[in-house]
N, C-alpha and C positions, 0 to 999 in steps of 0.2 A: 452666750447661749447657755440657759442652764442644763445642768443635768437630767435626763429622763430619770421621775423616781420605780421603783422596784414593782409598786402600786400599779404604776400603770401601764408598764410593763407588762407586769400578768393581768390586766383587764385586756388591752390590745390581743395577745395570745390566746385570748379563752375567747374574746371578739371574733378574731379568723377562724378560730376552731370552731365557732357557732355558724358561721357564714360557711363556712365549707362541709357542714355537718360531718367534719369529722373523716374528710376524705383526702390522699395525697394530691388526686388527680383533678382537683377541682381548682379554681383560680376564680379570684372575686376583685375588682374593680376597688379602688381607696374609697369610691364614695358607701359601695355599701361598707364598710370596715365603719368611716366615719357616721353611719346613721346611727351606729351602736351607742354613740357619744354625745353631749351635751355641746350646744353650739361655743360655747366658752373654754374645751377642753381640746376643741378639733385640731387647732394650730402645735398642740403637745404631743395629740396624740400623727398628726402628720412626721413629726422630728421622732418622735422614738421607733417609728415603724424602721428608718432606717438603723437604728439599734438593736434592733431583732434580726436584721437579716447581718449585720455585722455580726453578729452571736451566731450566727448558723440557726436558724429556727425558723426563717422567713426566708424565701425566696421572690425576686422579682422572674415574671412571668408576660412577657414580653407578648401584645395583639396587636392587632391590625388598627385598634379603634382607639385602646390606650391601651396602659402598662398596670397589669394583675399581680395581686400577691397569691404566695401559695405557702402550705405547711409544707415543712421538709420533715425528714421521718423522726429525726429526734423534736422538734419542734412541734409533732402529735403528740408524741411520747411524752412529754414536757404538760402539754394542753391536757391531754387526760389523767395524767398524775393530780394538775391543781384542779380539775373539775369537781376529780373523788376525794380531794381534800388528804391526798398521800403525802404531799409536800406543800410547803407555805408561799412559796414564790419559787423564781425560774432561778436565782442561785443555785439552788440544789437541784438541779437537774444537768 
């Protein structure tokens, strides 16, 4: 299994940030996370999500119907810094 790159790391994070516009309290299902992605990248971007929530930045969000990710507070903090182009990726956060 390779590595998640850094790349897509911060596309995934700026992805939930766009799906949750940006709210703690919100929670969005994998498939819309994965509509944000190109049918060729889905399978990378499924393995790294659990990268993000290993980092503290993503939370699983447990329904009735399936299983929601959510931002956690540094994990907005993170998404808003690379939106405004404060920082280059999620290293530095």
């Amino acid at each position: 299994m390779a590595k998640c790159s850094i790349e897509t790391l911060n596309a995934i994070l700026v992805a939930v940030f766009d799906a949750t516009n940006g709210s703690l309290s919100a929670h969005v299902p994998l498939e819309a996370i994965l509509r944000r992605f190109p049918g060729h990248l889905r399978g990378d971007v499924r393995r790294c999500i659990k990268e993000l929530i290993k980092r503290g930045l993503l939370t699983l969000h447990p329904t009735r119907g399936s299983t929601t990710y959510q931002l956690t507070q540094r994990g907005l903090e993170c998404a808003t810094k690379l939106t405004k182009g404060e920082i280059s990726s999620i290293e530095e956060c």
